[in-house]
N, C-alpha and C positions, 0 to 999 in steps of 0.2 A: 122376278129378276134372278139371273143363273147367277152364283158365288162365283169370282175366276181366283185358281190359287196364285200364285206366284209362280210356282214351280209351271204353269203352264208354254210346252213344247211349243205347239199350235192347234189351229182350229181350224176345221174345214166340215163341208158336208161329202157323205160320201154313200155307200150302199154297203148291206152286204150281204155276199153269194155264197150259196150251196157250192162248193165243189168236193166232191169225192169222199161226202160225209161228214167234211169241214168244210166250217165257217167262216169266211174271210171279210176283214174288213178292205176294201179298194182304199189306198194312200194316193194321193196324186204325187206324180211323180216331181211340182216343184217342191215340196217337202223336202224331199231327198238331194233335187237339185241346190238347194238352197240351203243346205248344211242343218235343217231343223231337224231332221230326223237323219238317224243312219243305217245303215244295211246291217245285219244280224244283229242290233242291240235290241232291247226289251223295255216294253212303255206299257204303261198304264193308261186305259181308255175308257172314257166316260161316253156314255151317250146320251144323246137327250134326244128326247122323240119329239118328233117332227110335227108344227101345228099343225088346228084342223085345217086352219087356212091355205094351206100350203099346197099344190098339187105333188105327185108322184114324181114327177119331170123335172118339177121347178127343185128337187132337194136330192134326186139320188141322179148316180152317173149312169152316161150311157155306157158305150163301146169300153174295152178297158183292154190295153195291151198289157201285157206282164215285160216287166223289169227284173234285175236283180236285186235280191232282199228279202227283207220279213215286213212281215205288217204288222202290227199291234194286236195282241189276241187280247181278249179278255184278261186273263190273269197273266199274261207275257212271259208264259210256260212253251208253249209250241210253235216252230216258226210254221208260218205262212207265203206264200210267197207275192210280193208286193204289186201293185198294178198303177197304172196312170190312167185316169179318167179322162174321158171326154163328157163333158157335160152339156147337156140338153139347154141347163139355164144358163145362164151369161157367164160367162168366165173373164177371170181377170179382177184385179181392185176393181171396187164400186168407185173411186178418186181417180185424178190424177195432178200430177202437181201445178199446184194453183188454183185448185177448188178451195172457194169459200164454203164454210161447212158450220151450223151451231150444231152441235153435240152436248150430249149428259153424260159428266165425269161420273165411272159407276163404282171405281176403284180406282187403289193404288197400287202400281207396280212392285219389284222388286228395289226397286232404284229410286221410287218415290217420286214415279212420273203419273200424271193421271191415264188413266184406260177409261177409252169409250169404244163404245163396238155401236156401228150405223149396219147399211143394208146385208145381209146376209151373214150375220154375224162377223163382219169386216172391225180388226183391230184398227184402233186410232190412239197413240198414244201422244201424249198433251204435257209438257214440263210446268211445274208451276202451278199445278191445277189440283183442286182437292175434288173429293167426292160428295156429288151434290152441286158443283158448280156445271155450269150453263153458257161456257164461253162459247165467240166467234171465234174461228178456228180458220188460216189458211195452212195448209196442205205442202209441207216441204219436203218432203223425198215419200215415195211408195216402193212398197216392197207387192210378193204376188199375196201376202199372209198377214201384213201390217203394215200401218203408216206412220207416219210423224208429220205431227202439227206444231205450228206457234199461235198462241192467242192473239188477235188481231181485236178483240174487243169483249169485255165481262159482260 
């Protein structure tokens, strides 16, 4: 199991491309739509590589039109210029409101909500819930990067 800090912006899968000697990480552009990320600030970018189980398609983007901004370099010394993916594998929340869902509380927030992450590394945060618990969960607001749950049963 991956640590999630607190400090964490968001999470997404993404690719990245050779262009003109630099290395770009592709940002989907609802990051940006959605106030988690912003145009010429500077992030710190972890990666984690991708199972074996995973095909190529199912984890990197396809097409990617360029946007305005920076994308996240490694040391978030050099801008880049940012891109919005079209992805090959399913896009959108793995939820939508009013899925019932059990989930494994893996952490706690910064506010001391529990965090679960289901398919594709999709956030589900959980009030009331510690790590280690195992609650039923329905599903009250979705976002395109995280959800919100209430426990509906331990």
């Amino acid at each position: 199991m991956v640590e999630i800090t607190d400090s964490l912006a968001c999470l997404f899968t993404g690719e990245i491309e050779e262009r003109d000697g630099e290395h770009v990480v592709t940002v989907p552009s609802s990051e940006i739509e959605h106030g988690t990320l912003e145009p010429g600030e500077s992030y710190r970018v972890a990666l984690i590589a991708r199972e074996a189980s995973e095909s190529p398609a199912s984890s990197a983007g396809g097409a990617a039109e360029p946007t305005s901004g920076r994308s996240p370099s490694g040391n978030g010394a050099s801008p880049t210029t940012s891109q919005s993916s079209t992805d090959a594998a399913p896009s959108g929340p793995p939820v939508s409101e009013g899925d019932v869902r059990e989930v494994t509380i893996e952490t706690l927030g910064d506010k001391g909500d529990g965090i679960a992450k289901i398919e594709r590394g999709y956030v589900v945060i959980v009030p009331d819930s510690e790590p280690g618990d195992q609650p039923t969960v329905e599903i009250t607001s979705v976002r395109e990067n995280v959800s919100f749950a209430d426990v509906i049963d331990e």
